[in-house]
N, C-alpha and C positions, 0 to 999 in steps of 0.2 A: 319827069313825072313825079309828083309826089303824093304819096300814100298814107292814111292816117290809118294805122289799124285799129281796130276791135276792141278795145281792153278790157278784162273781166270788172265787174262791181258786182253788187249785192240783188241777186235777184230769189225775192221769195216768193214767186208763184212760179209752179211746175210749167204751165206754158210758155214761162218767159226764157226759162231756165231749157226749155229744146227749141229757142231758138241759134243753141249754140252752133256748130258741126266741129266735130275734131277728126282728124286724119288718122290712124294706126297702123306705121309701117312692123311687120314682123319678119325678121331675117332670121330663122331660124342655124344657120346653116355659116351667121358672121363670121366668126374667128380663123375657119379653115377657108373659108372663101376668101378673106383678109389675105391673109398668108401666104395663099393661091396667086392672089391676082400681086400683093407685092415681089413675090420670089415664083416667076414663071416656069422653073426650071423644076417643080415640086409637079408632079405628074400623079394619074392616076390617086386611086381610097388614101385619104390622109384622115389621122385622129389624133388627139392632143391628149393625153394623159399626166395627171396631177398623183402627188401620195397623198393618199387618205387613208386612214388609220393602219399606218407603216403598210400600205401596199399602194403597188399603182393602180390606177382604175382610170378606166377612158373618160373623158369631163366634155370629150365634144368632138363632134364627127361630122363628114359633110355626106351629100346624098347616095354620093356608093357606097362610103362604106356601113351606110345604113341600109343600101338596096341589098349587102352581102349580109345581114341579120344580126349585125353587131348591136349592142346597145349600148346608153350613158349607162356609167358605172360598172362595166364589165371588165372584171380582170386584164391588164394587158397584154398577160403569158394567153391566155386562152382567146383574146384576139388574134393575135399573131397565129398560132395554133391554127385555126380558123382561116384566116387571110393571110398569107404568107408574105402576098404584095404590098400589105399594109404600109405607107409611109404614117412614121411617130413619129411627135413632138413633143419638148414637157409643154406644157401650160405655162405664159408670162401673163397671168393676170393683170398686176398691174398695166405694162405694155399695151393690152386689148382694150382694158377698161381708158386708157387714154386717149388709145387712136378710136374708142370710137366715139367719144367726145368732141374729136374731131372732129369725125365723119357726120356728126349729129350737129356741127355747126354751121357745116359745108349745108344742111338743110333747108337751112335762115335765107335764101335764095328764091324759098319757093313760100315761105309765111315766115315772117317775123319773132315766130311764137314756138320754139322749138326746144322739146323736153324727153331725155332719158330715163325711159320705166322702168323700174330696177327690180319688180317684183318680181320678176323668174330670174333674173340674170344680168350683172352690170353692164351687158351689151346684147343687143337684139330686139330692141321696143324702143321704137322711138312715136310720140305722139305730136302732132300738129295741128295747132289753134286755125282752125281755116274760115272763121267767119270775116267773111265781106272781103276775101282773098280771091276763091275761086274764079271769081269771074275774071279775073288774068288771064284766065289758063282757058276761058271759055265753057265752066261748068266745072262741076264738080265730077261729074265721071271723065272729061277729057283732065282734067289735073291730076285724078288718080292713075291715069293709063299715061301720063306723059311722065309721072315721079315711078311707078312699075317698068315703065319701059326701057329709063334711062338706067337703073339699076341693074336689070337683068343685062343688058347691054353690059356693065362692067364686070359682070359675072359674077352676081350676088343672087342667091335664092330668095325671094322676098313674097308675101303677101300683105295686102292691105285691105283697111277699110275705113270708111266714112261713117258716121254715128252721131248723133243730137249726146250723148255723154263719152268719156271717155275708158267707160268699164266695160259700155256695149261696142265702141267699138274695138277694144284690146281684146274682146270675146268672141267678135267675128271674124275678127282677120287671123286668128288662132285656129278657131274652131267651123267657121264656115266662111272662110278663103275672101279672097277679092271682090268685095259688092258694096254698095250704096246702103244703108239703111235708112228709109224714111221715117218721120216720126209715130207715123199711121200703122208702122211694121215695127217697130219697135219689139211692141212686149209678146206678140205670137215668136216673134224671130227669136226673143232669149228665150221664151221658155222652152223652145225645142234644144233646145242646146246643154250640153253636158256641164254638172254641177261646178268642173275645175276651172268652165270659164269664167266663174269667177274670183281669181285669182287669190286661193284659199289655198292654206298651208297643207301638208299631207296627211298629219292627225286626222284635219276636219275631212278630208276628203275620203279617208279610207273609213271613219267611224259613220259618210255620210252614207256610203255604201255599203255596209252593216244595214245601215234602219231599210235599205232598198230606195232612197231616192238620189236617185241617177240622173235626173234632169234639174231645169231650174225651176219648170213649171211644177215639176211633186212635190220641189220645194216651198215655194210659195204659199202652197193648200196647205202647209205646217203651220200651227200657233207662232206668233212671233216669241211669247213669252215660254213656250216648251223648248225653241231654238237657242233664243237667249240663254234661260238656264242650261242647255246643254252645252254648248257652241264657243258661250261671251255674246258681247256688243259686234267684235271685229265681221263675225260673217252676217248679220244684220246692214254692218256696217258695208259690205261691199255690196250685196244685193241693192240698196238703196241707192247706190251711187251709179250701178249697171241702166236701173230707171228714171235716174232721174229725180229719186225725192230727195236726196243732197249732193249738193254741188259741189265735184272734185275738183281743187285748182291745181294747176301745174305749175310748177316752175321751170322758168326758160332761163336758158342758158347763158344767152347775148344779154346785155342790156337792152330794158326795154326801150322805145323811144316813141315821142309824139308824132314828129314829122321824120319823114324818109323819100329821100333822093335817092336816084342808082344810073347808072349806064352798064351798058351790057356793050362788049364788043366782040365782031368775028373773029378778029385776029387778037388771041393776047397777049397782054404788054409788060414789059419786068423791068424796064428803068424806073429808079425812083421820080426821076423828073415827072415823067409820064404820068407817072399816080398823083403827083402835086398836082401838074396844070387839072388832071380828070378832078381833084378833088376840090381847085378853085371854081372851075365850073361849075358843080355841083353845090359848088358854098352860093354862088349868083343865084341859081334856082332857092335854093332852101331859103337866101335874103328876102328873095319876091315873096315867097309866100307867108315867111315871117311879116314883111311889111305889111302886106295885106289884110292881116288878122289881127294890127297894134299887137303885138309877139315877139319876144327875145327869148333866147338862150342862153343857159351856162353850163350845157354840158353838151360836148359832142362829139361823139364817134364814128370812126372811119374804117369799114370792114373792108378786104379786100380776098377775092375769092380768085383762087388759083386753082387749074383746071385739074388736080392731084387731088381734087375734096378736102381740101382744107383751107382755114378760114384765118388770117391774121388781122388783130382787132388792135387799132390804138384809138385809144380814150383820154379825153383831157378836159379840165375843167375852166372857163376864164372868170377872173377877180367880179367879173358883173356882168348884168346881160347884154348880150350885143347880138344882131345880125350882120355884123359886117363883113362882108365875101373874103375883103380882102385880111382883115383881121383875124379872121379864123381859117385862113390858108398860111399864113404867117404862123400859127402856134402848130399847127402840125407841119409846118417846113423846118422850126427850130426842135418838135418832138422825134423827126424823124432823123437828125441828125444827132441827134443824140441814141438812136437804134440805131444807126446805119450799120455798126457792126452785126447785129442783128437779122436783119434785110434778108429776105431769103425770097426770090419770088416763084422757087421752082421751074417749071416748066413756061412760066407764064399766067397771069391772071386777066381772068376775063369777065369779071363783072367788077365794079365798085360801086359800095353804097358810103353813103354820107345820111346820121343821123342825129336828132337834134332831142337833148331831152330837158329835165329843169326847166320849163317854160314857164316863162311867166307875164303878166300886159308890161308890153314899153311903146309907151307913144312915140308920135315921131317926132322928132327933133330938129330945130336950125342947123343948117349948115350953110359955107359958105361966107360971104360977107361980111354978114350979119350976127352970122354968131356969136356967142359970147363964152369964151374958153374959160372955164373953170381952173383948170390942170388938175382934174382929180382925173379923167377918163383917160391922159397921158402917163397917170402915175397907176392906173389898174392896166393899160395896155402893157406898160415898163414891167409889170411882174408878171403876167402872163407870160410874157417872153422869154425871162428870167426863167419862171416856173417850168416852163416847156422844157427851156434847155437843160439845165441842173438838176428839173426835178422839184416837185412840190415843197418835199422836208426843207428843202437847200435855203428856202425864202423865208425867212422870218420877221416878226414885227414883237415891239413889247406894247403888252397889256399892264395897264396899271390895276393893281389891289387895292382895297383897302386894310392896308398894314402898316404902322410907324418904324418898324424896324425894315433896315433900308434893304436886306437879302429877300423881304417877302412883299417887298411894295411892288413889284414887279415881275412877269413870268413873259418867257417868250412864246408865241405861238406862230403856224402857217401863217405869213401873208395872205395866202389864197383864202383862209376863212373867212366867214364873214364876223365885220367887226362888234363883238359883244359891248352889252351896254355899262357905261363903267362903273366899275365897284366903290368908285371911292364916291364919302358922300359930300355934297354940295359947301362951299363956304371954308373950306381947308385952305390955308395958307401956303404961298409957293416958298418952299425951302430950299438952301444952298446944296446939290449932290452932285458928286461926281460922275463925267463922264464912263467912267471902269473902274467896276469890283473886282475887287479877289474872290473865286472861287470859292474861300473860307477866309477869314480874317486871322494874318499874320502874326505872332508876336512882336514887338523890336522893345529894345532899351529906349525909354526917354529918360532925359535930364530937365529940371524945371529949376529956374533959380527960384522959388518958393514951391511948397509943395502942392498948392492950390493953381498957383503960375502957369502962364506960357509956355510950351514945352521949348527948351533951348538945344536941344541937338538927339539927334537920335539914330541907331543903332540895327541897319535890317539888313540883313543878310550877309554878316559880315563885314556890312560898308558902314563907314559913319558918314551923317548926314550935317551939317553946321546951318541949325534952322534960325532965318533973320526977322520971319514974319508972324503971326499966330492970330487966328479968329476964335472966338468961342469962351466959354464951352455952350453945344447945343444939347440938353440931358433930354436922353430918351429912357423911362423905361421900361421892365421888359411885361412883354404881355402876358396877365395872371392868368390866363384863358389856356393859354399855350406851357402852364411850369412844368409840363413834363418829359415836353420835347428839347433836342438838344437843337445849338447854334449850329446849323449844316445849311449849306447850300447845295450840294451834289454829293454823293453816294459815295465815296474812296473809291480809284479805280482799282481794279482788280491785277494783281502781279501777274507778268506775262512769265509763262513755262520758261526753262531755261534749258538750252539745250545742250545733249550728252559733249562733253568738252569746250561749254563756255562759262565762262565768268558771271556769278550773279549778280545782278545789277543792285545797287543800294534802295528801298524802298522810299519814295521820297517823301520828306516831312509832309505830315498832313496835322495840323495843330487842332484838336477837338476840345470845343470850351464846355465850362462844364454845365449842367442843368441850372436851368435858372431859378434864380429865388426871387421874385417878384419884391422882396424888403432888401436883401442888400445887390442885386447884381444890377444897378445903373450903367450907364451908358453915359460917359460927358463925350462928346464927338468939336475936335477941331482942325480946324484949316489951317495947313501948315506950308511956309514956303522952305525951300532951303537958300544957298547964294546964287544958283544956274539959274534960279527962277523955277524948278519943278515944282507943284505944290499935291500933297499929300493928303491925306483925310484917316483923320489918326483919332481914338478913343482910348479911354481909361475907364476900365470895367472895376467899379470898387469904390472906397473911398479912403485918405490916409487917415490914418489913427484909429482904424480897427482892428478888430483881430487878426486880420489875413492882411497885408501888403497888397494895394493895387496892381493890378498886371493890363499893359499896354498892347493896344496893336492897332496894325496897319491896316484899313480897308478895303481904298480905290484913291483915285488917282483924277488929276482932274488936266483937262488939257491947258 
């Protein structure tokens, strides 16, 4: 089955803008219930208490020990005091805030479009984009009673609501429980409703209950301009967004995608094999309907949902676009071998989706006989595969500059990117360069039987060289654009620690030339052989009979 969802764009008219529906699940009750249902053996009123300002104070409790008259922020001597049964815990914020990231991508199952509301709390609001979704589910009230039901089932306190924006419905499902809002009920339903559902800081809330307006409708009969000047923009700004007169977007958490594939099974499956063939399958489906639309891909992700609520996503990109089944079960067969340490399938996973994004028109193509093979599409499969395995960074290509100096003619970038158009400009002559630079350029000793000469033997690294051949010189030089940078190709590496009772290591030569002077720092560059036949690519920075003595060095190296 394949699915296109909904995707937001620019709508400026208010009736366009409630033809949205969003979903708003509220758990009020997350963290202890989390807790609960991962460690069974936790019985009976539990509360989680955090230090805040050098004391403890309870940060979160589930519904007994809220039915026993506890509350958030209340000392935790004087809870205990109170409830003697109480089970504590500190508070692992981070911890909660993760798992329930997870929990909130285990969602992605029921709409594609799923996002954590942080305004009261990094866990407990979750909202979902459910336009042109519901009807999966057979309506929108059976989708809200099949996502409440499945929850309560794992022993989460939850309520929800449906709403044309997502302020009315974080306000309903807060403040008037589980229901549908239609568009037609909209502004009677907020205005009976208390000023805090709109999700307004406590200053505003407590000074809003001073002036005596307690609802949203006695707010509303307010100036906008006496609110502003009281208030700010912010609480203007969330009323508007509760109605409808600006458009809140959310951010989801998956990546999004154009086309989606899925299977759901009764029984689930935890070999990696199993998820390959379910995901070649699923690449056949996503091909057809690629085909059908002249439609390729270069980006596609494979979620896998395992029955524990949680959601493992691998994402990969290929060199160009392709719908081919087989080719794109191929990069995630070589990606997952590369996680396989990784691999976890829990319990079992029981749904997989396969999604496709970066689309763009690719007509269809010869195959077959007839064809006529380029070998570009064998050298973009060859680093997909590459890519998959090693890893994006691992794949490099060089980019040519336009630079006459030979350390900046050249930079490396991903393979996988797409190729930029080149720098260098048109009608440039191809010159001799060798296959490998040094990192920086060497010093060494030459000898020249004249001082303008051939160089006749030279001196690197402690070795003498006995040179038989010589080309040149080629004079480059240095760019007046650039005199204030130095000759560097890479950063000096950084000295590794040395540890308590070893030896430290000698820092190793890094030769740094000096700034250049666009009048005397030339470049003569020549090609050197020695007797073995190795040939060298050697310059003289300088000139003889000035002030300073010329100094040589070594560059690269030619095969």
């Amino acid at each position: 089955m394949a699915l296109q969802p909904f995707l937001p764009g620019p709508m400026a008219r208010l009736d366009a803008r409630r033809n949205r529906r969003f979903l708003v699940l509220f758990l009020p009750h997350w963290p202890t219930d989390y807790l609960k249902r991962r460690n069974p053996a936790l019985k009976g009123p539990m509360a989680l208490f955090e230090r805040i300002k050098g004391g403890l104070r309870l940060a979160a409790l589930d519904t007994e020990a809220m039915r026993e008259g506890l509350r958030l922020g209340q000392n935790l001597a004087d809870a205990r005091a109170i409830l003697p049964s109480l089970t504590v815990e500190e508070l692992d914020r981070p911890m909660l805030t993760a798992a329930f990231e997870d929990f909130a991508d285990w969602h992605s199952n029921a709409s594609p479009m799923v996002a954590v509301m942080p305004d009261a709390s990094p866990y407990g609001d979750l909202v979902l984009d459910i336009t042109g979704v519901d009807h999966l589910f057979g309506g929108e009230a059976k989708m809200l009673r099949t996502l409440l039901t499945r929850l309560r089932a794992l022993g989460y306190t939850v309520a929800g609501a449906i709403a044309p924006t997502i302020g009315a419905a974080w306000a309903v499902s807060h403040f008037a429980r589980s229901q549908i809002v239609a568009n037609d009920t909209l502004v009677p339903l907020l205005d009976s409703l208390p000023v805090r559902a709109l999700r307004l800081n406590q200053n505003q809330i407590a000074t809003l209950a001073q002036m005596g307006l307690t609802t949203i409708g006695s707010l509303r009969e307010r100036s906008r301009k006496s609110l502003q000047a009281r208030f700010g923009q912010s609480l203007l700004i969330r009323l508007d967004q509760a109605f409808g007169e600006i458009e809140e977007r959310m951010t989801p958490r998956l990546p999004q995608a154009d086309y989606i594939v899925e299977r759901r099974f009764a029984d689930p499956i935890a070999l990696m094999d199993d998820v390959l063939a379910t995901a070649h399958d699923l690449a056949v489906q996503l091909g057809c309907t690629l085909e059908q639309e002249n439609l390729g891909a270069q980006s596609f992700h494979l979620f896998l949902y395992r029955v524990d609520h949680k959601v493992m996503t691998l994402s990969l990109n290929s060199a160009r676009l392709t719908r081919d089944p087989s080719h794109i079960t191929d990069l995630f067969r070589h990606h997952a071998q590369r996680l396989e340490a990784e691999y976890d399938a829990g319990f079992g996973i029981d749904m997989v989706r396969l999604a496709a994004s970066s689309i763009d028109r690719m007509d269809a193509v010869q195959m077959g006989a007839f064809a006529t093979a380029s070998g570009e599409e064998d050298v973009s499969r060859l680093l997909d595969r590459i890519g998959s395995r090693l890893g994006v960074d691992a794949v490099l290509r060089s980019e040519m500059l336009a630079s006459h100096i030979p350390e900046r003619a050249a930079r490396l970038v991903s393979a996988m990117a797409t190729p930029a158009q080149s720098q260098l400009p048109p009608g440039l002559p191809r010159r001799q360069r060798p296959l490998r630079l040094l990192p920086a350029p060497e010093p060494v000793a030459i000898n020249a039987e004249v001082p303008d000469g051939l160089p006749a033997s030279m001196i690197w690294r402690r070795e003498t060289y006995r040179l038989v051949k010589g080309a040149g010189p080629e004079r480059l030089g240095a760019e007046w654009w650039r005199s204030g940078e130095r000759l560097k190709l890479v950063p000096p590496p950084r000295p590794k620690p040395v540890e308590p009772g070893e030896t430290p290591r000698p820092a190793p030569y890094e030769p740094e030339l000096e700034l250049f002077d666009p009048e005397a720092k030339t470049r003569d560059y020549y090609v050197v052989e020695d007797e073995e036949g190795r040939r060298f690519w050697v310059f003289r920075l300088g000139f003889y009979g000035g002030p300073t003595p010329p100094r040589w060095y070594l560059h690269g190296f030619f095969p």
